[in-house]
N, C-alpha and C positions, 0 to 999 in steps of 0.2 A: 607332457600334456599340461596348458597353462588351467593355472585354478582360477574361480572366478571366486570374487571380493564380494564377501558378505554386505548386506546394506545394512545401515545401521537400523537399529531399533529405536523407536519412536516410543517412549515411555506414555506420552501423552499426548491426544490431540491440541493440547494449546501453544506445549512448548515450542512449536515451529515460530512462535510472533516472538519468544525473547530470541531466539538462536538467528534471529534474521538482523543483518547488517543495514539499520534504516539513519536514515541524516534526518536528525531531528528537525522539523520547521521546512524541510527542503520545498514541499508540495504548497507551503504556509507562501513562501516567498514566490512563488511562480506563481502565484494566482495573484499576488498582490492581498493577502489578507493581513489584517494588521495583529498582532502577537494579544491574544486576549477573546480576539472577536471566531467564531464559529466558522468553520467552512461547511458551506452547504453545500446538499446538492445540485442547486440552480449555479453555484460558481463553478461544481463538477462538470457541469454539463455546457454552460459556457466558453469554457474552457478546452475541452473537447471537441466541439465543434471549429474551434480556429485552426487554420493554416497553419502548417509548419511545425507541430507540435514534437517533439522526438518521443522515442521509444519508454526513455526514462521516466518520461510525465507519464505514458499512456498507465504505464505500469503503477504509477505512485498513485493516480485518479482510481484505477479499479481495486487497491489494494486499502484507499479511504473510503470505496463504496463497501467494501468487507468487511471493515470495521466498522461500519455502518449498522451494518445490517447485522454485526454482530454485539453491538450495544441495546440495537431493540430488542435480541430475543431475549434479553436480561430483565 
């Protein structure tokens, strides 16, 4: 009988943002924003909206909307 694999434990809800594999600047450069200057939400959604977008970006846009939203509740 095969055993099933424990999942790890999650000491805290924050640690998941150091433990995640992110390319610093990556979403910086696909928007075209300059090193300095703020990404908003208007170049989120811009951005979003075009053609052609792949998976990667979709992902990197809603993951700076969550830190978004997770800078306000501070």
């Amino acid at each position: 009988m095969a055993t099933r694999k424990k999942k790890p434990e999650v000491k805290s809800d924050e640690e998941w943002i150091q433990k995640m594999k992110l390319k610093k600047g990556a979403l910086r450069r696909t928007l075209g924003a300059k090193k300095g200057e703020p990404v908003t939400e208007a170049m989120l959604a811009k951005k979003e909206k075009q053609k052609g977008i792949h998976g990667k970006t979709k992902k990197r846009i809603a993951l700076a909307r969550t830190f978004m939203k997770m800078n306000k509740s501070k």
